[in-house]
Backbone as ProteinMPNN parsed JSONL, in Angstrom:
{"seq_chain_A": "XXXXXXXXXXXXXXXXXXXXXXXXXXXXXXXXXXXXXXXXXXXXXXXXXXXXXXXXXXXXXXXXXXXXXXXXXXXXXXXXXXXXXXXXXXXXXXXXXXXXXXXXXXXXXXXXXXXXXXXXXXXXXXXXXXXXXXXXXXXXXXXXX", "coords_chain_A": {"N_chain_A": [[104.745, 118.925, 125.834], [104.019, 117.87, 122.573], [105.645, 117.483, 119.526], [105.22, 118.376, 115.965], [105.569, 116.494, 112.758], [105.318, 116.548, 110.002], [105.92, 116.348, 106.409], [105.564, 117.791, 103.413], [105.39, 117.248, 99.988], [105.717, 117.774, 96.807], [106.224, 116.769, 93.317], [108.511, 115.783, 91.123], [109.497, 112.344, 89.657], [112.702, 111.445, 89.769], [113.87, 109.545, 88.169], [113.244, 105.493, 87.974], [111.279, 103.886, 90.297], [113.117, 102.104, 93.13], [112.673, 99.479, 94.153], [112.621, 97.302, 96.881], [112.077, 93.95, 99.142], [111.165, 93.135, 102.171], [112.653, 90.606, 104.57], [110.07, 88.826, 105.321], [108.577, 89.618, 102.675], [107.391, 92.023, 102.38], [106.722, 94.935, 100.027], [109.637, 97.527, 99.476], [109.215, 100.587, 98.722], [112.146, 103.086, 97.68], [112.616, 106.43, 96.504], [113.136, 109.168, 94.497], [112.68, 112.334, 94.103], [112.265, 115.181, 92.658], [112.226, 119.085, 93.247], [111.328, 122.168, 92.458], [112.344, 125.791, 91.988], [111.722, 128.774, 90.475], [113.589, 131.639, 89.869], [114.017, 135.387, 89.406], [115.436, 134.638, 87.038], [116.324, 132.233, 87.366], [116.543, 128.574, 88.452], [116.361, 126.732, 90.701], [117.066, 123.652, 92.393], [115.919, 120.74, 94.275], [116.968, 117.915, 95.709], [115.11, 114.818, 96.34], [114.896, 112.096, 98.739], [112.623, 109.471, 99.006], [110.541, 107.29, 101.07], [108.799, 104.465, 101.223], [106.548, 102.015, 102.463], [104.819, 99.165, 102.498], [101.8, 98.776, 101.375], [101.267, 101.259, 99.944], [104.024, 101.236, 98.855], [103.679, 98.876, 97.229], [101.659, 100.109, 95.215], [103.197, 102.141, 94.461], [104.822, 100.134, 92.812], [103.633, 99.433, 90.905], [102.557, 101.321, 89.716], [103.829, 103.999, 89.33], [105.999, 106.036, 87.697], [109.682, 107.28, 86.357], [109.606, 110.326, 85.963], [107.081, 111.082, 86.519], [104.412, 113.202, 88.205], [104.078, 113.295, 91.637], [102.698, 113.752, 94.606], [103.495, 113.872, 98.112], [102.787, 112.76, 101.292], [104.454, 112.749, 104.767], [106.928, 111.846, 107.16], [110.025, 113.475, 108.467], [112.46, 111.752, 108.562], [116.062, 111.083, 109.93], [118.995, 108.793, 109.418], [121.552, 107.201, 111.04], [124.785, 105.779, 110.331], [127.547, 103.895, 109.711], [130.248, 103.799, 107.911], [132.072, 101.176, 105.51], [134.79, 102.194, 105.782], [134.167, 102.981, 109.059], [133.765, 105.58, 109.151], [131.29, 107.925, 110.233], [127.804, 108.264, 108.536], [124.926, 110.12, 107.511], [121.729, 110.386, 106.96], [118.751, 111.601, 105.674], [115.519, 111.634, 105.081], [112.162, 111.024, 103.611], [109.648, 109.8, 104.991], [107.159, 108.501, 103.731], [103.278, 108.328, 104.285], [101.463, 108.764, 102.977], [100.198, 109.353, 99.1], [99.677, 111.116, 96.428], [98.779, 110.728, 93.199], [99.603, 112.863, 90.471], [100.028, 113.347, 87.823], [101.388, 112.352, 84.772], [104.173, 111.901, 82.299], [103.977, 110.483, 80.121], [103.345, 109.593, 77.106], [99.971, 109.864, 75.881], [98.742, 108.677, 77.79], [97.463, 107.931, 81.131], [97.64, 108.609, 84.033], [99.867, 106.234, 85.636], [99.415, 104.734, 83.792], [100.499, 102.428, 81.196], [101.322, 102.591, 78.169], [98.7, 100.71, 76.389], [97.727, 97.409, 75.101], [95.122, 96.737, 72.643], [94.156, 94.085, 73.143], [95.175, 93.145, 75.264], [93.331, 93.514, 78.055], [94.158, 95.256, 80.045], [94.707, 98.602, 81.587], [92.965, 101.017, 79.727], [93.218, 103.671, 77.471], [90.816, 105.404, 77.595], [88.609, 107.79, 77.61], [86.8, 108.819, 80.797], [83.623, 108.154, 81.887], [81.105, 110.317, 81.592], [79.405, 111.9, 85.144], [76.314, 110.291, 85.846], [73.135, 111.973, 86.091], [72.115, 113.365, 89.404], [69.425, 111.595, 90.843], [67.817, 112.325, 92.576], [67.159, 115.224, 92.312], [66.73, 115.617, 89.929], [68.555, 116.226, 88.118], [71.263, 118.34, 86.984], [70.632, 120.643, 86.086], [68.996, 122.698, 86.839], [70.877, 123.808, 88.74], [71.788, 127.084, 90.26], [73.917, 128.102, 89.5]], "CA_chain_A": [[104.05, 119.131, 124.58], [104.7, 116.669, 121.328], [105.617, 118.034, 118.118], [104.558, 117.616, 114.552], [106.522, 116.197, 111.992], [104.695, 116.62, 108.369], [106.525, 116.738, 105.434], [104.456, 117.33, 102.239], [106.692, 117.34, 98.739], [104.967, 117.774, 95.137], [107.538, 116.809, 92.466], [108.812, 114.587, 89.759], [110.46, 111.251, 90.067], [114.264, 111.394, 88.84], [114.607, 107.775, 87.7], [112.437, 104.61, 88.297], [111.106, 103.493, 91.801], [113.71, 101.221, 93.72], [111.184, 98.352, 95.019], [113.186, 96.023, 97.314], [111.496, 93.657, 99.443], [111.788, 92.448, 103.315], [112.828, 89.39, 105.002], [108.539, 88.792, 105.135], [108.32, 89.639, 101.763], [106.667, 93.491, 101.834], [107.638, 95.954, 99.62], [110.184, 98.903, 100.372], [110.044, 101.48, 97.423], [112.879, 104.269, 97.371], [112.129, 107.458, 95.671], [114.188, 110.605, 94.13], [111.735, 113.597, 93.868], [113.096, 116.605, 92.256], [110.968, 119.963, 93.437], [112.482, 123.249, 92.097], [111.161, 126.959, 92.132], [112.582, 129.858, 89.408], [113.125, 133.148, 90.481], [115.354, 135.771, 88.686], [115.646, 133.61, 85.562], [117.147, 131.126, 87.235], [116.111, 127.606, 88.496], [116.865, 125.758, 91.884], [116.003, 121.862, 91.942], [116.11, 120.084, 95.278], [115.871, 116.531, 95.366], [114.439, 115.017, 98.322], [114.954, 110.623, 99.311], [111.239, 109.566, 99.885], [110.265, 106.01, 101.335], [107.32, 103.722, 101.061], [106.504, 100.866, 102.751], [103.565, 97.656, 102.659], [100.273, 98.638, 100.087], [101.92, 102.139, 99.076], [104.881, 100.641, 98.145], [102.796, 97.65, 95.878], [101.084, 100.87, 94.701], [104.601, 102.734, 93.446], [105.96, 99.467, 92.075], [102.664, 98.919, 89.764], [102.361, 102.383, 88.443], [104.52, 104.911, 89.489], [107.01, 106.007, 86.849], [110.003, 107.92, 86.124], [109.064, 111.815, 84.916], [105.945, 111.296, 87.049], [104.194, 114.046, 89.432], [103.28, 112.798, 92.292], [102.549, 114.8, 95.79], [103.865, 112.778, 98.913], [102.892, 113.362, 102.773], [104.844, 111.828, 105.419], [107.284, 112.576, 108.674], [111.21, 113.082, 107.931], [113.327, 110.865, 109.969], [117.347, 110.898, 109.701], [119.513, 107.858, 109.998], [123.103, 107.769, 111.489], [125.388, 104.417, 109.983], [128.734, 103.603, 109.901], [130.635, 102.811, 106.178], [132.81, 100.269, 105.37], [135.785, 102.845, 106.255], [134.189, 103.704, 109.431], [133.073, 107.357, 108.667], [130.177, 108.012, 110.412], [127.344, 108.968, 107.544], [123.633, 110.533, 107.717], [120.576, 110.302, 105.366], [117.645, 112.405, 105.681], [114.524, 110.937, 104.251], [110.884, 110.993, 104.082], [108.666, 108.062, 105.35], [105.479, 108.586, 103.306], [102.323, 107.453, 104.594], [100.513, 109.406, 101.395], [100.823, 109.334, 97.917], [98.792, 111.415, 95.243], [99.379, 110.792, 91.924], [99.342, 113.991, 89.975], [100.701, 113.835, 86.597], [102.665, 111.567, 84.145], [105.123, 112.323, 81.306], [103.526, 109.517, 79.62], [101.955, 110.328, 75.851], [99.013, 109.168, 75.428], [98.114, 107.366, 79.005], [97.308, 108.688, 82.215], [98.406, 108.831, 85.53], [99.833, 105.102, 86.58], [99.067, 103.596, 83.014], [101.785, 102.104, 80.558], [100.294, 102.048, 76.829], [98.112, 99.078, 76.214], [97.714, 96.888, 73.176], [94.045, 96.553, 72.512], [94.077, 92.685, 73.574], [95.677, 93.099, 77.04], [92.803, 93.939, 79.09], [95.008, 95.81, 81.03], [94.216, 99.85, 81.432], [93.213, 101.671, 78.579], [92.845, 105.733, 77.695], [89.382, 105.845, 77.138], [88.151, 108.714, 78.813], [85.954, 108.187, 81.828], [81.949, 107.969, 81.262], [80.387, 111.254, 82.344], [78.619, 111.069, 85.566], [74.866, 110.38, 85.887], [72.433, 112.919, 86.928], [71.084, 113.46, 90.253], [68.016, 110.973, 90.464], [67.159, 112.918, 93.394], [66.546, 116.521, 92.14], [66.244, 115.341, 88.606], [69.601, 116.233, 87.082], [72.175, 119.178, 87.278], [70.252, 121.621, 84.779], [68.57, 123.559, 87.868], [71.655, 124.252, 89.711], [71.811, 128.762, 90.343], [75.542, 129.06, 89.057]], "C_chain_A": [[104.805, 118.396, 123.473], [104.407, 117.78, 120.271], [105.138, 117.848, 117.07], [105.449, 117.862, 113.566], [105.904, 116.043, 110.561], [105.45, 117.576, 107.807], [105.229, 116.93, 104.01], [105.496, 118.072, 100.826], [105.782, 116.759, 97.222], [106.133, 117.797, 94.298], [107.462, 115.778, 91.28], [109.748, 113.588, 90.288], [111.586, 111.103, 89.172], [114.456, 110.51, 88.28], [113.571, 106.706, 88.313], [112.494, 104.355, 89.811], [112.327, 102.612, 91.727], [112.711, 100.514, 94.49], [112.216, 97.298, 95.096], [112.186, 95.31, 98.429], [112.279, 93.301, 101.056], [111.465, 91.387, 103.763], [111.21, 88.292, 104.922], [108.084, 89.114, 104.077], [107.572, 91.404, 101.48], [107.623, 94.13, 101.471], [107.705, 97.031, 100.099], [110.076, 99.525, 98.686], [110.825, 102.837, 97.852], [112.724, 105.233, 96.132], [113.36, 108.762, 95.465], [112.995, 110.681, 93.664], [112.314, 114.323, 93.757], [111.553, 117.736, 92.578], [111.603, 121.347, 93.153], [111.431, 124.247, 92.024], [112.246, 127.881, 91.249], [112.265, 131.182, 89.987], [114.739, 133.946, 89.743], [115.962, 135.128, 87.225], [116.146, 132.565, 86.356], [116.182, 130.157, 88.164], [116.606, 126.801, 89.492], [116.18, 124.804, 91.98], [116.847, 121.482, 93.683], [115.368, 118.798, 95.37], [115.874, 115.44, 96.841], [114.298, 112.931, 98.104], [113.579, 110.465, 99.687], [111.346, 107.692, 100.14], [109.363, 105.371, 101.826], [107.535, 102.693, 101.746], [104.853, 99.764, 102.572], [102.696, 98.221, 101.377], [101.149, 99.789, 99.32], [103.101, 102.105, 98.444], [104.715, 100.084, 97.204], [102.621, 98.838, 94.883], [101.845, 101.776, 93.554], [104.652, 101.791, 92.319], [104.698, 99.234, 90.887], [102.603, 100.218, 88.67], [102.874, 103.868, 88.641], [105.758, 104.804, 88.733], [108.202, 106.957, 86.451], [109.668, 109.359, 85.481], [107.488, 112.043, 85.403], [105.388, 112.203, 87.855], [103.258, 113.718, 90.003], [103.509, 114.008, 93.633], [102.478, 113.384, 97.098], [103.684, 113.648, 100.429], [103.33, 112.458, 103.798], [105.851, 112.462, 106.501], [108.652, 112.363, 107.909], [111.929, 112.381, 108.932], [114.919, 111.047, 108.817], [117.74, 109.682, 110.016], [120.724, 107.692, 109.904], [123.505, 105.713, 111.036], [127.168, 105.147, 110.153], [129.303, 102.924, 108.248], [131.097, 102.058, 106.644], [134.475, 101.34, 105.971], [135.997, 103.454, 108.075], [133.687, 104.833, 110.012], [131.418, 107.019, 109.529], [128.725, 108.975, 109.234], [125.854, 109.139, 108.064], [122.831, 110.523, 106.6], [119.143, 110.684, 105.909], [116.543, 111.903, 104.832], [113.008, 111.309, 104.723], [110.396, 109.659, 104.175], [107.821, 108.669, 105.273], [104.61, 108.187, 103.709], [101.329, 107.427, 103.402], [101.249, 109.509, 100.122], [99.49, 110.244, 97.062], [99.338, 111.442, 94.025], [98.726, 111.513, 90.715], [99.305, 114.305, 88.707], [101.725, 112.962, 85.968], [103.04, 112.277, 82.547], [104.725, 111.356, 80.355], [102.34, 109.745, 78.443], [101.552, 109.83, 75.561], [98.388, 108.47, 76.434], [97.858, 108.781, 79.64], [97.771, 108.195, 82.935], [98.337, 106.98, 85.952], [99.724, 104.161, 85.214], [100.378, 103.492, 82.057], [100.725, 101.822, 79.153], [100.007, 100.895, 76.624], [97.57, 98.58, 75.112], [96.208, 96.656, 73.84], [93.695, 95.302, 73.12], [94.968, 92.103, 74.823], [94.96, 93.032, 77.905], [93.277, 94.585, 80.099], [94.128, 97.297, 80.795], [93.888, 100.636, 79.887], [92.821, 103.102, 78.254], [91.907, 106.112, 77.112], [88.787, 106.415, 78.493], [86.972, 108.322, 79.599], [84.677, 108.534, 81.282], [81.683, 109.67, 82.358], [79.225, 110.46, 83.638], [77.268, 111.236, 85.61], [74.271, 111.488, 86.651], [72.232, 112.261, 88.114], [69.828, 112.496, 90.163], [67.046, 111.794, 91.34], [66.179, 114.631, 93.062], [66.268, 116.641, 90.532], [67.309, 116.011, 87.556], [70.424, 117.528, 87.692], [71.575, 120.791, 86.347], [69.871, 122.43, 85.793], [68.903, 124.7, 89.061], [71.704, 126.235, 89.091], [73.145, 129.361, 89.42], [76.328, 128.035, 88.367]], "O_chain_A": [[106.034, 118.321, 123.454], [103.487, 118.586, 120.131], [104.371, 116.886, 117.11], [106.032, 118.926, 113.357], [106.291, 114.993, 110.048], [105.716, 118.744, 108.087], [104.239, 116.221, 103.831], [106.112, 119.138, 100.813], [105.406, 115.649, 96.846], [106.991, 118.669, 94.439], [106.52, 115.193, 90.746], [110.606, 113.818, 91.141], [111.485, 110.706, 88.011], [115.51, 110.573, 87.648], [112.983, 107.151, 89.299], [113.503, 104.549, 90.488], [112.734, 102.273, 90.616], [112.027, 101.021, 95.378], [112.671, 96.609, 94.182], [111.303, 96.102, 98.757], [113.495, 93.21, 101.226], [110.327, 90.942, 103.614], [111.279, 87.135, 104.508], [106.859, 89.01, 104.132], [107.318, 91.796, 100.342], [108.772, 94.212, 101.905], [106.875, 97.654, 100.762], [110.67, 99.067, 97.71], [110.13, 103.705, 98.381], [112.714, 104.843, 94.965], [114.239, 109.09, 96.261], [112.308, 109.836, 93.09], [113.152, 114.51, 94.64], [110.373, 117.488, 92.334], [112.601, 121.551, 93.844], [110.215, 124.057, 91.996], [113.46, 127.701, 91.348], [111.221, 131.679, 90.41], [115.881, 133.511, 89.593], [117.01, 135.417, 86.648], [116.521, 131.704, 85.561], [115.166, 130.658, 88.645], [117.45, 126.007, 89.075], [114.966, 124.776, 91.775], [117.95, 121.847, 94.093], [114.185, 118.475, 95.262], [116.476, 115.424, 97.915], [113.517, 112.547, 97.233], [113.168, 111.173, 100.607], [112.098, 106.967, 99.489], [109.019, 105.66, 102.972], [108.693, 102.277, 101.772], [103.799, 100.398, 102.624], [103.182, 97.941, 100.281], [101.708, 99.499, 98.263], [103.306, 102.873, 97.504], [105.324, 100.407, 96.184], [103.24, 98.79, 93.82], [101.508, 102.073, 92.408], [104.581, 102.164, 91.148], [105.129, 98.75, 89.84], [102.598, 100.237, 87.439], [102.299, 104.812, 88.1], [106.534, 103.86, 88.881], [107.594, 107.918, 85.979], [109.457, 109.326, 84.269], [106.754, 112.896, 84.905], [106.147, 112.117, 88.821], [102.084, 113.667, 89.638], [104.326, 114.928, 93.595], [101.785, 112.366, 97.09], [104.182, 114.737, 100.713], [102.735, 111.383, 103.873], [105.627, 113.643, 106.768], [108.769, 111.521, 107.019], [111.828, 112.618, 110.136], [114.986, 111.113, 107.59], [117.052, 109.151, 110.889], [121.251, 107.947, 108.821], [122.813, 104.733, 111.311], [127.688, 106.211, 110.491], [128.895, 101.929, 107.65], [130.978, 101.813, 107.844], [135.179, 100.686, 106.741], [136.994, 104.0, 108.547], [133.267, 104.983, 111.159], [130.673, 106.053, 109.36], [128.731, 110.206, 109.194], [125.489, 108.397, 108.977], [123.226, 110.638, 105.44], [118.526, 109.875, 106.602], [116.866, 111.775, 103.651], [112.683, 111.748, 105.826], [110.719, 108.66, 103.533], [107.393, 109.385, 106.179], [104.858, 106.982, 103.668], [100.639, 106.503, 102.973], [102.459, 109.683, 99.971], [98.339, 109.838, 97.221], [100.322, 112.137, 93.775], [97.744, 111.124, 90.084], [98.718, 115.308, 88.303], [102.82, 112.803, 86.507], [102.3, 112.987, 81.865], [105.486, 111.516, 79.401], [101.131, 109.953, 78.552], [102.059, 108.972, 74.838], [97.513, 107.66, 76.127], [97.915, 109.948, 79.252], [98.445, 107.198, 82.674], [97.335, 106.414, 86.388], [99.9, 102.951, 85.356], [101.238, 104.371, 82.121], [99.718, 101.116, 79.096], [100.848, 99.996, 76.635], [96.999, 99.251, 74.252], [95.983, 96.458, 75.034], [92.678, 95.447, 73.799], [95.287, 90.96, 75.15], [95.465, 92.519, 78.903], [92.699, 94.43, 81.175], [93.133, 97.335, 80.072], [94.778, 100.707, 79.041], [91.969, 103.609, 78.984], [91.91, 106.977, 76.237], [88.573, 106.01, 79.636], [86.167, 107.53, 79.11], [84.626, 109.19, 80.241], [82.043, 109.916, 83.509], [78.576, 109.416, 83.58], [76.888, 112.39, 85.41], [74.772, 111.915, 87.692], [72.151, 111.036, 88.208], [69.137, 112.749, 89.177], [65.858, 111.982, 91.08], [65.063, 115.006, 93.423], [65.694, 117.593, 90.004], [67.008, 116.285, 86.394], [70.249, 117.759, 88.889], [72.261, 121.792, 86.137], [70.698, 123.34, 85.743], [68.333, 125.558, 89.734], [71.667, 126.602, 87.917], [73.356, 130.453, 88.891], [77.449, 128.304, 87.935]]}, "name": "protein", "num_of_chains": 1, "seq": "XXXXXXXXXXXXXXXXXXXXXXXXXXXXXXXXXXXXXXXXXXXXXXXXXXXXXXXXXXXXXXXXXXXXXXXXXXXXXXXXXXXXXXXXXXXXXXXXXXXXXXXXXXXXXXXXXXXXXXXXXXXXXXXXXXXXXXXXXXXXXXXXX"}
């Protein structure tokens, strides 16, 4: 019988993505996620190594930002090295396959956007268009509840 290895981690990002690239050019992004729970007045923070690779990586390095809440699903893998002294060392990590992006610290944007000068064409925080009725049943006014 095979096991199952799902991690799933809702949090904030401690400090900007790390987006390095490999030998083939796809990006790796490295993540610090802080996820903490209060109990008793007090406040425990655990911060958790996450790691992206190929489109979800692109996806970090474009609009994923420090102070951000994002929700990450993926398998944990460990990996055993050797320093420069030696020492045998370990690193516990997640390898994301998922990303939802939940929430930014960002005043005045939304989720993934960086404020935009009027003459950027880039994103801007004009709220989304309501959506169209139903053509089928002739709108939403009919619905019981």
């Amino acid at each position: 019988m095979s096991g199952i290895n799902l991690a799933v981690i809702v949090g904030r990002l401690g400090q900007e993505p790390e987006i390095r690239f490999t030998a083939n050019g796809d990006p790796v992004a490295n993540l610090s996620v802080a996820t903490s729970k209060k109990y008793n007045g007090n406040e425990e923070t655990e911060w958790h190594r996450i790691v992206c690779f190929g489109k979800l990586a692109g996806v970090i390095q474009q609009w994923v930002h420090k102070g951000d809440l994002c929700g990450f699903r993926g398998e944990i893998r460990t990996r055993k090295w050797e320093d420069n002294q030696g020492v045998t060392k370990y690193s516990t990590e997640i390898i994301a396959h998922n990303m939802d992006m939940l929430g930014s610290k960002n005043p005045g944007g939304t989720i993934g956007e960086s404020p935009s000068k009027p003459d950027d064409h880039g994103p801007t925080n004009k709220p989304a268009a309501a959506p169209p009725a139903n053509p089928v049943d002739g709108g939403f006014d009919d619905i019981p509840f």
